[in-house]
PDB file of N, CA, C and O in Angstrom:
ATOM      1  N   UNK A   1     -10.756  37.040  -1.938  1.00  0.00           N
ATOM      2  CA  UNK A   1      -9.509  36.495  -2.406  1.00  0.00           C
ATOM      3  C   UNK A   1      -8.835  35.680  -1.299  1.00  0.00           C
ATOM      4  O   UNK A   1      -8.422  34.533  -1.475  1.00  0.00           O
ATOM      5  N   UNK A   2      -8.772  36.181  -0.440  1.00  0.00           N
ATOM      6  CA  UNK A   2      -8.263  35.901   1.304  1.00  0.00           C
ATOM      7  C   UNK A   2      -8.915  34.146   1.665  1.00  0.00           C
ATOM      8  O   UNK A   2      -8.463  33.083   2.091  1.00  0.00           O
ATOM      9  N   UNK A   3     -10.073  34.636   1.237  1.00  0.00           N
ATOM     10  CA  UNK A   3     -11.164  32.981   1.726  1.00  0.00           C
ATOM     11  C   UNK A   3     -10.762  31.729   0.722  1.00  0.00           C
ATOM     12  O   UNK A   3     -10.710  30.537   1.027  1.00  0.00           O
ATOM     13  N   UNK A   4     -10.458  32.416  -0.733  1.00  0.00           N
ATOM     14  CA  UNK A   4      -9.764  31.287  -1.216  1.00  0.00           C
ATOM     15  C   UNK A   4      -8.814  30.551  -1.564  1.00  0.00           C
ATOM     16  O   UNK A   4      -8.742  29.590  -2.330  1.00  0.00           O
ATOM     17  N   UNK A   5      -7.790  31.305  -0.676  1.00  0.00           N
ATOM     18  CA  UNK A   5      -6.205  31.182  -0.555  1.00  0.00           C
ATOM     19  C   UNK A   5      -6.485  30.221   0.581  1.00  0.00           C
ATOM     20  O   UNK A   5      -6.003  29.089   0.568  1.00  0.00           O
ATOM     21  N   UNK A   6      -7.453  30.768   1.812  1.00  0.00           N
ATOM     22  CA  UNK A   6      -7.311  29.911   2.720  1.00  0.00           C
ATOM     23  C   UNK A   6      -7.609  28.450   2.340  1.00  0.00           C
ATOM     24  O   UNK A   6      -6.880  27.474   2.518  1.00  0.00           O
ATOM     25  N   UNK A   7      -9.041  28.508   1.684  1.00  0.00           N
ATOM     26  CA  UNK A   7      -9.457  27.121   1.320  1.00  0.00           C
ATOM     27  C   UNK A   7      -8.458  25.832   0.260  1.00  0.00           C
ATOM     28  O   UNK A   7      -8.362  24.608   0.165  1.00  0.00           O
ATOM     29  N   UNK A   8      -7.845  27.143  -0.402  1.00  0.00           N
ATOM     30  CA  UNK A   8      -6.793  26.083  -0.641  1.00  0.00           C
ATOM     31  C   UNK A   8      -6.002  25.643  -0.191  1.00  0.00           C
ATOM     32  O   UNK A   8      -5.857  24.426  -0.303  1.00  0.00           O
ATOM     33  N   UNK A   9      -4.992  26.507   0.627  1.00  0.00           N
ATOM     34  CA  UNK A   9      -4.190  26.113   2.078  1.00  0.00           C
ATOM     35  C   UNK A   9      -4.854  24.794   2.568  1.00  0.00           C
ATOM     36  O   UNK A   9      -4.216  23.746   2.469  1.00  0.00           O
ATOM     37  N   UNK A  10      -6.107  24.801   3.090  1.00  0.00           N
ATOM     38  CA  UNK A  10      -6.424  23.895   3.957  1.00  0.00           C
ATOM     39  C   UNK A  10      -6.755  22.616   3.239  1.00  0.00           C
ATOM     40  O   UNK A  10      -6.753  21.550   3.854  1.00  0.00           O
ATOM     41  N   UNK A  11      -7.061  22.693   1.854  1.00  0.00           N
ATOM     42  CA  UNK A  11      -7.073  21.721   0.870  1.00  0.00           C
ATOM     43  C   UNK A  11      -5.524  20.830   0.430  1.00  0.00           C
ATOM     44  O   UNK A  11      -5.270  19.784  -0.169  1.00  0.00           O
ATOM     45  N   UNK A  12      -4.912  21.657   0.945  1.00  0.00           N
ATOM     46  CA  UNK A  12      -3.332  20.894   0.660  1.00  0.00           C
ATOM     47  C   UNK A  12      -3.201  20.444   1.732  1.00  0.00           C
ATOM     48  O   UNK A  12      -2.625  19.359   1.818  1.00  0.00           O
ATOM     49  N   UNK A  13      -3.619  21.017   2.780  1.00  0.00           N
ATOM     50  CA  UNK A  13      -2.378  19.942   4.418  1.00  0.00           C
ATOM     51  C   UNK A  13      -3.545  18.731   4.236  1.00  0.00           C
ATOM     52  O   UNK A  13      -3.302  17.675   4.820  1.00  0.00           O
ATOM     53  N   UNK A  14      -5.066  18.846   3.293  1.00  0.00           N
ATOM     54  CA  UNK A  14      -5.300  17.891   3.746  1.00  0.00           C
ATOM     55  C   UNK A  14      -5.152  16.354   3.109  1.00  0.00           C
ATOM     56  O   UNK A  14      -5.531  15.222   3.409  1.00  0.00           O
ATOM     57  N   UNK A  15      -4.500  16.886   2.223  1.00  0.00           N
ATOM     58  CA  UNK A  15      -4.070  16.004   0.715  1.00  0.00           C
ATOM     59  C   UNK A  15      -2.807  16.076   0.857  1.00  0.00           C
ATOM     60  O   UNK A  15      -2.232  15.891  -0.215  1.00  0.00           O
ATOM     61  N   UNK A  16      -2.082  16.279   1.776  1.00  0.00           N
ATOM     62  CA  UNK A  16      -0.311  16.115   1.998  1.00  0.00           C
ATOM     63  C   UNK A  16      -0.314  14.971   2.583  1.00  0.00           C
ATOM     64  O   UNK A  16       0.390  14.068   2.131  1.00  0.00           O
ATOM     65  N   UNK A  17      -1.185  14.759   3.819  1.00  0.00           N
ATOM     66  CA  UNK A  17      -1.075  13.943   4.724  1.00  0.00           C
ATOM     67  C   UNK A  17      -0.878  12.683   4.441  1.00  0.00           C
ATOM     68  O   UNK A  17      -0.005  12.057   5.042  1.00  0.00           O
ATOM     69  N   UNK A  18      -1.605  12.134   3.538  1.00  0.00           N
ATOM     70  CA  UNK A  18      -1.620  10.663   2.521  1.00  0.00           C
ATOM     71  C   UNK A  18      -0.784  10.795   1.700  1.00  0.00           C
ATOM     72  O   UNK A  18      -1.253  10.154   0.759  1.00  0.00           O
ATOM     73  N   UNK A  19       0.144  11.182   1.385  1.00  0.00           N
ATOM     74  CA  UNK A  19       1.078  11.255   0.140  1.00  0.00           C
ATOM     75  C   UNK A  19       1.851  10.992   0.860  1.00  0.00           C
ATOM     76  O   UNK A  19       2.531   9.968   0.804  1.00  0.00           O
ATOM     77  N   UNK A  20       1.937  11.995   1.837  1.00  0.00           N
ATOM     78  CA  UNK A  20       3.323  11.685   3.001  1.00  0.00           C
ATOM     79  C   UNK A  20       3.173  10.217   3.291  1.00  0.00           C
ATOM     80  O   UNK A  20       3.917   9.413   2.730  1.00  0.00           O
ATOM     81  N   UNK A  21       2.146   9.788   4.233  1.00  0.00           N
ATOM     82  CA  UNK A  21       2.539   8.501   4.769  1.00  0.00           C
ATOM     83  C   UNK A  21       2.251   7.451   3.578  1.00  0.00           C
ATOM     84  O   UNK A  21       2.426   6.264   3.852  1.00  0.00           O
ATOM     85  N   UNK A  22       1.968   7.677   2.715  1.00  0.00           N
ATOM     86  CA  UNK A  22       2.501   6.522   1.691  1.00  0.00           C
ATOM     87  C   UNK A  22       3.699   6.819   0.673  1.00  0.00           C
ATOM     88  O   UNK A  22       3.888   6.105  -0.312  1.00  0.00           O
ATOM     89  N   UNK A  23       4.460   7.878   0.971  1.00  0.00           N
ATOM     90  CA  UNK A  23       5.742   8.004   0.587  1.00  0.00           C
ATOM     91  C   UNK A  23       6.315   7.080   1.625  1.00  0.00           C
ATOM     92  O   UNK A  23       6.836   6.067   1.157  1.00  0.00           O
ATOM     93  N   UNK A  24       6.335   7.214   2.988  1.00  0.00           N
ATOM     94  CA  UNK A  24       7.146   6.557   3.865  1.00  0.00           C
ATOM     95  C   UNK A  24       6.580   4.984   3.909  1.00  0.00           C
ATOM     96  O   UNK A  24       7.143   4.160   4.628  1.00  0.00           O
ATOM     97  N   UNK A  25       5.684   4.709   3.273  1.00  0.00           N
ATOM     98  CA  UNK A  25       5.133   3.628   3.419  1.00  0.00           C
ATOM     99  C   UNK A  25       6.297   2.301   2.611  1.00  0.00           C
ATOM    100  O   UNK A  25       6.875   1.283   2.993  1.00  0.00           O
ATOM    101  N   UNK A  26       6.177   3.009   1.447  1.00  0.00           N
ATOM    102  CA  UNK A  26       7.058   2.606  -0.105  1.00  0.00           C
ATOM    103  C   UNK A  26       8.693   2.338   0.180  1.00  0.00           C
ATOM    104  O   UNK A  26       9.325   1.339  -0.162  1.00  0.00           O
ATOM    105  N   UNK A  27       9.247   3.630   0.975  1.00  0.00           N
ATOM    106  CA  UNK A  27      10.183   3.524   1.530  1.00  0.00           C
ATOM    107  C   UNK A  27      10.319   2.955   2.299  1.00  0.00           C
ATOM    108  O   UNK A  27      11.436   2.995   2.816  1.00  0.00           O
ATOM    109  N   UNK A  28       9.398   2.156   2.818  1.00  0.00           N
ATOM    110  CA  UNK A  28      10.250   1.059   4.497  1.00  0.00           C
ATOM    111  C   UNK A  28       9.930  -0.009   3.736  1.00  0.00           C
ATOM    112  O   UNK A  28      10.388  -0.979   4.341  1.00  0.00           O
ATOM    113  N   UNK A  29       9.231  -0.488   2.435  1.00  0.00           N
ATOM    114  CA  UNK A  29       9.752  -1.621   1.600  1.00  0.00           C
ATOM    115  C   UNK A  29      10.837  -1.611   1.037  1.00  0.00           C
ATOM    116  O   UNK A  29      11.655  -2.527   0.945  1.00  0.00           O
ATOM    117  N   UNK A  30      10.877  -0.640   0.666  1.00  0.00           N
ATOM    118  CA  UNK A  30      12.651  -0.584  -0.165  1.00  0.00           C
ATOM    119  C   UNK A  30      13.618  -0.936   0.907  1.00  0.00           C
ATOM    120  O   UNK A  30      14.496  -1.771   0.693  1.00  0.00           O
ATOM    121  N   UNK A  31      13.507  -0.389   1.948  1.00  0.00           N
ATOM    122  CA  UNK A  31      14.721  -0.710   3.120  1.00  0.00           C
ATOM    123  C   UNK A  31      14.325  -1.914   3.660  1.00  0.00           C
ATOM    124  O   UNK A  31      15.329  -2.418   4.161  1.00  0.00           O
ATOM    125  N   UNK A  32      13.141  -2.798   3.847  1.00  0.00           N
ATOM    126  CA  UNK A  32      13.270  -3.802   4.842  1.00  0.00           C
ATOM    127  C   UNK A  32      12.450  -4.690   3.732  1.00  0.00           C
ATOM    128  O   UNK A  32      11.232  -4.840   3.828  1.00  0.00           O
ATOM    129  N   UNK A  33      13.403  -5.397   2.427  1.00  0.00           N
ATOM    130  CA  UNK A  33      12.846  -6.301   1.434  1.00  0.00           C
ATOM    131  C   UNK A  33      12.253  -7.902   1.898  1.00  0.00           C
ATOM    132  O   UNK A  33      11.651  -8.752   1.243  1.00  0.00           O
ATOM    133  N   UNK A  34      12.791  -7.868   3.539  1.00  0.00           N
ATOM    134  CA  UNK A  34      12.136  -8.953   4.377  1.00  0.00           C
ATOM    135  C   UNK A  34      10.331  -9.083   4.005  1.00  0.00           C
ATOM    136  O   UNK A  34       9.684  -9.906   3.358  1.00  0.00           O
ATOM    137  N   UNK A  35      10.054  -8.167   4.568  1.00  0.00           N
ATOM    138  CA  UNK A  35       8.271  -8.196   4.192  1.00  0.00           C
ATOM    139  C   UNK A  35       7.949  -7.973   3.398  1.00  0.00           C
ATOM    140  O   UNK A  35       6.759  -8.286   3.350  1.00  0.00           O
ATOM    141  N   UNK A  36       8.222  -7.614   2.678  1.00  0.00           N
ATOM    142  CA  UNK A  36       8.173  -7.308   0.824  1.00  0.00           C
ATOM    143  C   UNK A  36       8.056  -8.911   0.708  1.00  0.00           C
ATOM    144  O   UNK A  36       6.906  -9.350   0.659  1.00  0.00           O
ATOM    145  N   UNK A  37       8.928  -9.667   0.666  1.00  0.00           N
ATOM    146  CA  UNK A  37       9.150 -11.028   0.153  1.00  0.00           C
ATOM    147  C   UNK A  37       8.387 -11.733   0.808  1.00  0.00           C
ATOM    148  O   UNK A  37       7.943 -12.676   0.153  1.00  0.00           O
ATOM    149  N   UNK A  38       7.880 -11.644   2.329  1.00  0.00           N
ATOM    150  CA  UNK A  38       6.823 -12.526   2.865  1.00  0.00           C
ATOM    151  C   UNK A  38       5.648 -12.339   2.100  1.00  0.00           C
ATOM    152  O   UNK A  38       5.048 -13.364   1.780  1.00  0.00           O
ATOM    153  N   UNK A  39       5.163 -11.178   1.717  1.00  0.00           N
ATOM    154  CA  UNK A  39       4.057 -10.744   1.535  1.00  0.00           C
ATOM    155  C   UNK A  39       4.359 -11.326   0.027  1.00  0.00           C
ATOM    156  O   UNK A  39       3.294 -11.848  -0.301  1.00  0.00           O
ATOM    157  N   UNK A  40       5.081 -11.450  -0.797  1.00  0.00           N
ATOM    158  CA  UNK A  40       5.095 -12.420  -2.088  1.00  0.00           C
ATOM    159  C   UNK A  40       4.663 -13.874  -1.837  1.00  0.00           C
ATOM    160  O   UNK A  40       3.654 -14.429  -2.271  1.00  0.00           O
ATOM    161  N   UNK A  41       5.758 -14.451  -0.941  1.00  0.00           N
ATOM    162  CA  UNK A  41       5.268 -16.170  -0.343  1.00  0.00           C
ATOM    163  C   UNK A  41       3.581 -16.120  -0.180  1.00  0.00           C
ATOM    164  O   UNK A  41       3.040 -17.222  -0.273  1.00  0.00           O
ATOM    165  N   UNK A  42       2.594 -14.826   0.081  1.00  0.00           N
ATOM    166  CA  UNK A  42       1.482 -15.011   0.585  1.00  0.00           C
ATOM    167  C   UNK A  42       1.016 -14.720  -0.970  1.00  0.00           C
ATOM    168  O   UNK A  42       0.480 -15.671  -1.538  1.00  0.00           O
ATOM    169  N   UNK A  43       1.119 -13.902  -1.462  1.00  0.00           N
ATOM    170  CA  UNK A  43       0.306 -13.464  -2.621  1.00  0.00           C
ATOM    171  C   UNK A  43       0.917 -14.905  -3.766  1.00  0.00           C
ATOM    172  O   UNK A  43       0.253 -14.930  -4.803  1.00  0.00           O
ATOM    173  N   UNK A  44       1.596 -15.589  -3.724  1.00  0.00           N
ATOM    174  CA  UNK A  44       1.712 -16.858  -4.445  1.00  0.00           C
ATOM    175  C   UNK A  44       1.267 -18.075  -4.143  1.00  0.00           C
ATOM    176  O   UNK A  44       1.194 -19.061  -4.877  1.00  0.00           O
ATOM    177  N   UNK A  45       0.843 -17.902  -2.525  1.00  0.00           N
ATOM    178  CA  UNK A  45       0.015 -19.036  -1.645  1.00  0.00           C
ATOM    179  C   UNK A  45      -1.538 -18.733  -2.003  1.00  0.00           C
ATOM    180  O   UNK A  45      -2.425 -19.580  -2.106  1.00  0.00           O
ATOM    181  N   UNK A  46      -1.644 -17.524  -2.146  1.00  0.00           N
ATOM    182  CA  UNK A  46      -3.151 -17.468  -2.784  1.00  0.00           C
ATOM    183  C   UNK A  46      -3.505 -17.912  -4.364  1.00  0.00           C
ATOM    184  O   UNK A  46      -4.373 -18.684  -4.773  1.00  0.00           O
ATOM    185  N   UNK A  47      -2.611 -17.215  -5.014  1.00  0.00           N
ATOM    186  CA  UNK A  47      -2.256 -17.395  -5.964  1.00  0.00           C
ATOM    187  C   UNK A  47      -2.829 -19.086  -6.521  1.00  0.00           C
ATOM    188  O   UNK A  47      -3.403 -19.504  -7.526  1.00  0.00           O
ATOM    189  N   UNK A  48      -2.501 -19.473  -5.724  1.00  0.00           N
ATOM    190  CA  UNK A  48      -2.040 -21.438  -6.204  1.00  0.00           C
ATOM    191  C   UNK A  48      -3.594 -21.879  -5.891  1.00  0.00           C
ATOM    192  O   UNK A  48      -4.009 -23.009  -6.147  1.00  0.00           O
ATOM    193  N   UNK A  49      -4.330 -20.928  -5.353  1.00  0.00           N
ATOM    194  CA  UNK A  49      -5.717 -21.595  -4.638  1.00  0.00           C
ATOM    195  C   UNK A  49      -6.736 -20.348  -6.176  1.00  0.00           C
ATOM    196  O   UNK A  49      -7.880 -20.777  -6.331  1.00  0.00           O
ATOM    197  N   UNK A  50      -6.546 -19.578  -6.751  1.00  0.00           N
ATOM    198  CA  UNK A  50      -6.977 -19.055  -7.422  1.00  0.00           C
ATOM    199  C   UNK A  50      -7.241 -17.633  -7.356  1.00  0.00           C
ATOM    200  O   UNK A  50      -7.634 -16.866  -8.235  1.00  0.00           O
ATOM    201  N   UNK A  51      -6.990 -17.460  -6.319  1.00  0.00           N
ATOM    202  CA  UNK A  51      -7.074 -15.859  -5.718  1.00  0.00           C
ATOM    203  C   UNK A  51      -6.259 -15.120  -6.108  1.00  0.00           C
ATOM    204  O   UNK A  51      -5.059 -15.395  -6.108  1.00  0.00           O
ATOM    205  N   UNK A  52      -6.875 -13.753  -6.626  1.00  0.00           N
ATOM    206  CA  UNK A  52      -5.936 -12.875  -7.453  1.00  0.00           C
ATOM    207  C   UNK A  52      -5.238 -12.253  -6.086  1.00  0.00           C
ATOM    208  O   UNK A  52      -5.789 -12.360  -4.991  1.00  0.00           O
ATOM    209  N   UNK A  53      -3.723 -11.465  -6.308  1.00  0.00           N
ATOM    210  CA  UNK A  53      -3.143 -10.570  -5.266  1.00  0.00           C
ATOM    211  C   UNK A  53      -4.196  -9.652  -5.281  1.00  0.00           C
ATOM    212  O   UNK A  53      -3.984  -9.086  -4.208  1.00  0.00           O
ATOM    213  N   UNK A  54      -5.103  -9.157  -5.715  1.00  0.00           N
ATOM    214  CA  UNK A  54      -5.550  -7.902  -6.037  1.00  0.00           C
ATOM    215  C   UNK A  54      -6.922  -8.362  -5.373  1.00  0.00           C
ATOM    216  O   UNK A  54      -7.824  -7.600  -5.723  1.00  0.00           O
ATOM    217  N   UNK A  55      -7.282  -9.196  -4.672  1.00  0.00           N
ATOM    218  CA  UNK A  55      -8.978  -9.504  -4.126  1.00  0.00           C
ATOM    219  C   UNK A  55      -8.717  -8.953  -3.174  1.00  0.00           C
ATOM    220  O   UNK A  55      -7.626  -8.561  -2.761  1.00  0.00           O
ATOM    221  N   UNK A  56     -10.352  -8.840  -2.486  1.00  0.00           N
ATOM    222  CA  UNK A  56     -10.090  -8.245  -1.303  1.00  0.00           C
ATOM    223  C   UNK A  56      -9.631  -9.016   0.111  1.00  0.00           C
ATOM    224  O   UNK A  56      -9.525  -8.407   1.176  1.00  0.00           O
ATOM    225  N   UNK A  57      -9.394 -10.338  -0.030  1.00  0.00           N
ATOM    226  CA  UNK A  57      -8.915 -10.858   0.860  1.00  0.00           C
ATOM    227  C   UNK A  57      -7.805 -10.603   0.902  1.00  0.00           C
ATOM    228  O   UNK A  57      -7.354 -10.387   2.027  1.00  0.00           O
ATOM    229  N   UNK A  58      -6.629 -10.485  -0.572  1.00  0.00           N
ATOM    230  CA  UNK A  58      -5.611 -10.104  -0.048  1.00  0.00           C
ATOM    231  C   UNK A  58      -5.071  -8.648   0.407  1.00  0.00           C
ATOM    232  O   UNK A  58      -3.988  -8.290   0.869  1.00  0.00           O
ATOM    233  N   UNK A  59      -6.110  -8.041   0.131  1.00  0.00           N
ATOM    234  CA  UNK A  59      -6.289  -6.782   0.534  1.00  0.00           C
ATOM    235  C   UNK A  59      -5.985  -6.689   2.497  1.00  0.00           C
ATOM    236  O   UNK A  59      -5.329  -6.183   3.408  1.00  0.00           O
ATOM    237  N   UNK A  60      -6.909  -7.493   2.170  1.00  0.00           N
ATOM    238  CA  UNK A  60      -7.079  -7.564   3.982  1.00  0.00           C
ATOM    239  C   UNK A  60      -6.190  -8.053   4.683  1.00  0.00           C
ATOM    240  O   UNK A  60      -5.962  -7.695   5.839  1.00  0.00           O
ATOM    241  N   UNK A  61      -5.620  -8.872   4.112  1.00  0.00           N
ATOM    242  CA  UNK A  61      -4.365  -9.553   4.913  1.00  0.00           C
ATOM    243  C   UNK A  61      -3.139  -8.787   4.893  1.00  0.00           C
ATOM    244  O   UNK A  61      -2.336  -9.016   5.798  1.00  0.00           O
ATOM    245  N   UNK A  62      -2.900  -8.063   4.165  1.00  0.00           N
ATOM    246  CA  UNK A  62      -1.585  -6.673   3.154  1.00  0.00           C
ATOM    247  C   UNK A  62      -2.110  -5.824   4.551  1.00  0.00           C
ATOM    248  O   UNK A  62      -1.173  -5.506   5.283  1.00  0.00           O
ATOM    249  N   UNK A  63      -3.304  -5.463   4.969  1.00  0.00           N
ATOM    250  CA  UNK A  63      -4.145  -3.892   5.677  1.00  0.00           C
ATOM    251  C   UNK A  63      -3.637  -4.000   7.375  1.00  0.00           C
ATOM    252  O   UNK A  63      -3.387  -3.140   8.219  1.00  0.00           O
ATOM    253  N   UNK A  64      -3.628  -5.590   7.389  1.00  0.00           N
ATOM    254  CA  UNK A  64      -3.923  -5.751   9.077  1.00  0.00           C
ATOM    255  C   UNK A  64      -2.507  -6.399   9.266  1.00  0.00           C
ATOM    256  O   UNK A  64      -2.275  -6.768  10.417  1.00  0.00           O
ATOM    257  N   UNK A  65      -1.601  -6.584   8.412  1.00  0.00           N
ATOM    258  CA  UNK A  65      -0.002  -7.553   8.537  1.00  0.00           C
ATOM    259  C   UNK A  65       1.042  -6.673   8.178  1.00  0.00           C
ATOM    260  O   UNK A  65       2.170  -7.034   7.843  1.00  0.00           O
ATOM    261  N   UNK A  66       0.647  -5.533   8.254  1.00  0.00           N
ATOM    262  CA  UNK A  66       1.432  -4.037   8.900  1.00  0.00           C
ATOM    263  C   UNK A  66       1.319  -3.793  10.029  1.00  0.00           C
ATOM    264  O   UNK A  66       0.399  -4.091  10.791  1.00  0.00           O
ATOM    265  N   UNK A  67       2.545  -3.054  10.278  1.00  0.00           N
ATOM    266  CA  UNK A  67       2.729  -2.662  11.645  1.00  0.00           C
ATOM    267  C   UNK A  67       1.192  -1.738  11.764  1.00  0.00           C
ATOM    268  O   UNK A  67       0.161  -2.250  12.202  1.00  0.00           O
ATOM    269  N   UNK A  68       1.255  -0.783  11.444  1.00  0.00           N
ATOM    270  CA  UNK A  68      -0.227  -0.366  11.881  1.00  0.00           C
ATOM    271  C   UNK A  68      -1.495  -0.908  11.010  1.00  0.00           C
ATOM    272  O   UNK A  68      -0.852  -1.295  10.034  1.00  0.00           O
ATOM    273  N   UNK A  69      -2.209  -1.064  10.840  1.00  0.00           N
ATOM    274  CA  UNK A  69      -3.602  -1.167  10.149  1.00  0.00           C
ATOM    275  C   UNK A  69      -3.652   0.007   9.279  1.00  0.00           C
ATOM    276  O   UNK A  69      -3.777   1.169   9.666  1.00  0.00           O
ATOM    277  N   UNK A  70      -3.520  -0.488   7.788  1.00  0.00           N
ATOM    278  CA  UNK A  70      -3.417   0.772   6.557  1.00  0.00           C
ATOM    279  C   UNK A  70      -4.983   0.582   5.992  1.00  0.00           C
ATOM    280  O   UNK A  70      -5.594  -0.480   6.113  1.00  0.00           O
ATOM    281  N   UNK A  71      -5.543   1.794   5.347  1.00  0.00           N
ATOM    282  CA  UNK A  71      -6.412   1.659   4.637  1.00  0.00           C
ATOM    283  C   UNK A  71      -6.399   0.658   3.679  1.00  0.00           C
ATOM    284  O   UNK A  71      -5.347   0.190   3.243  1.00  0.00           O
ATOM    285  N   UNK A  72      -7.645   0.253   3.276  1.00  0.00           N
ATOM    286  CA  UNK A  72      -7.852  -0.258   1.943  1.00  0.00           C
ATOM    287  C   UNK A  72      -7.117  -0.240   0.480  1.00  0.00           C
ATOM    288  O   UNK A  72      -6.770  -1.190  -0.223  1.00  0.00           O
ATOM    289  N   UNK A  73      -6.998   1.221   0.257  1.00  0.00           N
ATOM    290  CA  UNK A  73      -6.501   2.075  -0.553  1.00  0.00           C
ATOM    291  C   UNK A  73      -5.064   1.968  -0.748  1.00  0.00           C
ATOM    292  O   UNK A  73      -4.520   1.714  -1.822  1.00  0.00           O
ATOM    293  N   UNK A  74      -4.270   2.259   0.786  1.00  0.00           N
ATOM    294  CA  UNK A  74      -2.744   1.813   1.194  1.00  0.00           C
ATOM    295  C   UNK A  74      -2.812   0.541   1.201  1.00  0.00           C
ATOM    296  O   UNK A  74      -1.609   0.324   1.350  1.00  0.00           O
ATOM    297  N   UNK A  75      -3.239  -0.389   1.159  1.00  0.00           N
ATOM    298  CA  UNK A  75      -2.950  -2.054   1.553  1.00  0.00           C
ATOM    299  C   UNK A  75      -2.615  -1.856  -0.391  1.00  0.00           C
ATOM    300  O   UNK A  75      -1.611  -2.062  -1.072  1.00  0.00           O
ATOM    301  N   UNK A  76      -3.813  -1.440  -0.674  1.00  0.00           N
ATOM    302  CA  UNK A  76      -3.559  -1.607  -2.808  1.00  0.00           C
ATOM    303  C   UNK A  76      -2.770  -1.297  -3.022  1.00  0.00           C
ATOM    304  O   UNK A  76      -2.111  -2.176  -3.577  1.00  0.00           O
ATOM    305  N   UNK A  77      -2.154  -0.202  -2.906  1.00  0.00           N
ATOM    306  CA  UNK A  77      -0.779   0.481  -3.036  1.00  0.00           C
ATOM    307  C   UNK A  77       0.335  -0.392  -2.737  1.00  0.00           C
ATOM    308  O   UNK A  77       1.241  -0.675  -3.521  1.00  0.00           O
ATOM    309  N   UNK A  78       0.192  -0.842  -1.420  1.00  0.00           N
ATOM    310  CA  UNK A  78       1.691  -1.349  -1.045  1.00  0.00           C
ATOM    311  C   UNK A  78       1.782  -2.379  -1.771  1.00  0.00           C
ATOM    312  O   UNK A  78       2.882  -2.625  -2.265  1.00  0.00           O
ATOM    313  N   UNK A  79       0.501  -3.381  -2.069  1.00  0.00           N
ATOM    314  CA  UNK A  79       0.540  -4.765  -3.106  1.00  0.00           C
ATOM    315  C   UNK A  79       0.944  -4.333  -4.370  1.00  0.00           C
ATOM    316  O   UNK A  79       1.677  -5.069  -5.031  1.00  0.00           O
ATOM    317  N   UNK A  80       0.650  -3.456  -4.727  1.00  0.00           N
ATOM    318  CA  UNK A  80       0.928  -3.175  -6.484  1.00  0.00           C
ATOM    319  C   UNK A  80       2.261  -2.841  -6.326  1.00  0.00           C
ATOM    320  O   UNK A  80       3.003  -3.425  -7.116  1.00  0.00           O
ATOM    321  N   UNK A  81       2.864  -1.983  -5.449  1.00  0.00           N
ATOM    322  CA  UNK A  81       4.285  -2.003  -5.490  1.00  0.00           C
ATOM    323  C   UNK A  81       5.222  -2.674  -5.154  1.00  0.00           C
ATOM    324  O   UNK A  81       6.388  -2.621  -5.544  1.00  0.00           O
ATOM    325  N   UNK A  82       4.572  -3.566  -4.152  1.00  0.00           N
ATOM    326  CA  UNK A  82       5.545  -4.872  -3.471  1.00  0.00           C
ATOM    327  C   UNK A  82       5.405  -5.811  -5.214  1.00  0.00           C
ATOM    328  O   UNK A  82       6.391  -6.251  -5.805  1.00  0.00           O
ATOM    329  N   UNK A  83       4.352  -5.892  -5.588  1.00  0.00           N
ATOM    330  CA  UNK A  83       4.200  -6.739  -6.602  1.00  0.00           C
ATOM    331  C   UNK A  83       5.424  -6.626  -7.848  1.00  0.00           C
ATOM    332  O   UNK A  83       6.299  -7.427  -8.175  1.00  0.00           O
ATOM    333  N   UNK A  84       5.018  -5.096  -8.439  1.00  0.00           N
ATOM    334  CA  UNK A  84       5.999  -4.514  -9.187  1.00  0.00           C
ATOM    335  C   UNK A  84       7.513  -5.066  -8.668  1.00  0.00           C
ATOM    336  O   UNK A  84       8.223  -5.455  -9.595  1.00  0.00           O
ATOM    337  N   UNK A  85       8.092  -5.150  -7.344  1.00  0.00           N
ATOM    338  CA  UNK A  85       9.505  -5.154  -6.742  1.00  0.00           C
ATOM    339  C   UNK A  85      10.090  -6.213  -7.028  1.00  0.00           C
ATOM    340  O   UNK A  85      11.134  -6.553  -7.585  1.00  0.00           O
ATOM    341  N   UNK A  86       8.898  -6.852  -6.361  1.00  0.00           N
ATOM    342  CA  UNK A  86       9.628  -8.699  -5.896  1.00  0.00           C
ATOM    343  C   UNK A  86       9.134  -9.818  -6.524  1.00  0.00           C
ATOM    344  O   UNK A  86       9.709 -10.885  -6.744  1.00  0.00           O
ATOM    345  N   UNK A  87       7.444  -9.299  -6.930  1.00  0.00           N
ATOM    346  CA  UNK A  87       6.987 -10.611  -7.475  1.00  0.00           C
ATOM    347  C   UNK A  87       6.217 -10.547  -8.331  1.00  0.00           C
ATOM    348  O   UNK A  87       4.989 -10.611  -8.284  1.00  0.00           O
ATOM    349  N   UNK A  88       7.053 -10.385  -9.367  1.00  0.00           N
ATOM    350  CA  UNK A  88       5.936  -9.979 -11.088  1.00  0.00           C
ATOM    351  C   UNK A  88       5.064 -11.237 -11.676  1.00  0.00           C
ATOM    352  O   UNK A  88       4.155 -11.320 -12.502  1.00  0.00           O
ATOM    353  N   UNK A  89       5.668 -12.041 -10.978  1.00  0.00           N
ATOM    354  CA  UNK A  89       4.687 -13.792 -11.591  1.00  0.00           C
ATOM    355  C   UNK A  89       3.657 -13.630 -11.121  1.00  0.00           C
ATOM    356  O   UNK A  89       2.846 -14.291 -11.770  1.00  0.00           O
ATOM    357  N   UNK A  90       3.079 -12.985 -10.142  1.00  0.00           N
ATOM    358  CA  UNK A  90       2.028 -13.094  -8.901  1.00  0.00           C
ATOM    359  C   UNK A  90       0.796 -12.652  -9.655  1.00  0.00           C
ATOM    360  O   UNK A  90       1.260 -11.891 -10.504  1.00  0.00           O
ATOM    361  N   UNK A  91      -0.636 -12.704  -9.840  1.00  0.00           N
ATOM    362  CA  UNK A  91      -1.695 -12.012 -10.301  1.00  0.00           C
ATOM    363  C   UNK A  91      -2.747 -11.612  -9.242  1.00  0.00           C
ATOM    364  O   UNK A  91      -3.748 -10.977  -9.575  1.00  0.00           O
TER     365      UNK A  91
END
């Protein structure tokens, strides 16, 4: 019983960790709508050349034009929600 209390314990801090920092992730768009809105000017500059927000180039550019270097996964995230915020025309 003991072994699988633990394993779940250790199954949550390890699935907290990413929730957490993409809770705080979401939240420093809401407070600083500056990069939110650059990152629109870019996803509409691609946009105009045919590139969806959602390729992986703009993936890549969203991953490495954060203060730290976010996963793949977090770069998608922050685009779909920056998208949702500021720039619903964008594809």
């Amino acid at each position: 019983m003991y072994k699988n209390l633990f394993y779940s314990f250790v199954l949550l801090l390890a699935l907290s960790d990413p929730i957490y920092s993409q809770t705080n992730l979401l939240e420093s768009v809401k407070k600083n709508p500056k990069n939110a809105i650059e990152l629109c000017s870019k996803f509409k500059a691609l946009n105009s050349k045919g590139i969806s927000a959602n390729s992986d180039l703009a993936i890549t550019y969203v991953s490495k034009k954060w203060k730290t270097e976010l996963s793949p996964l977090n770069a998608e995230i922050l685009s779909i929600y920056v998208i949702g915020l500021h720039c619903p025309k964008v594809f």
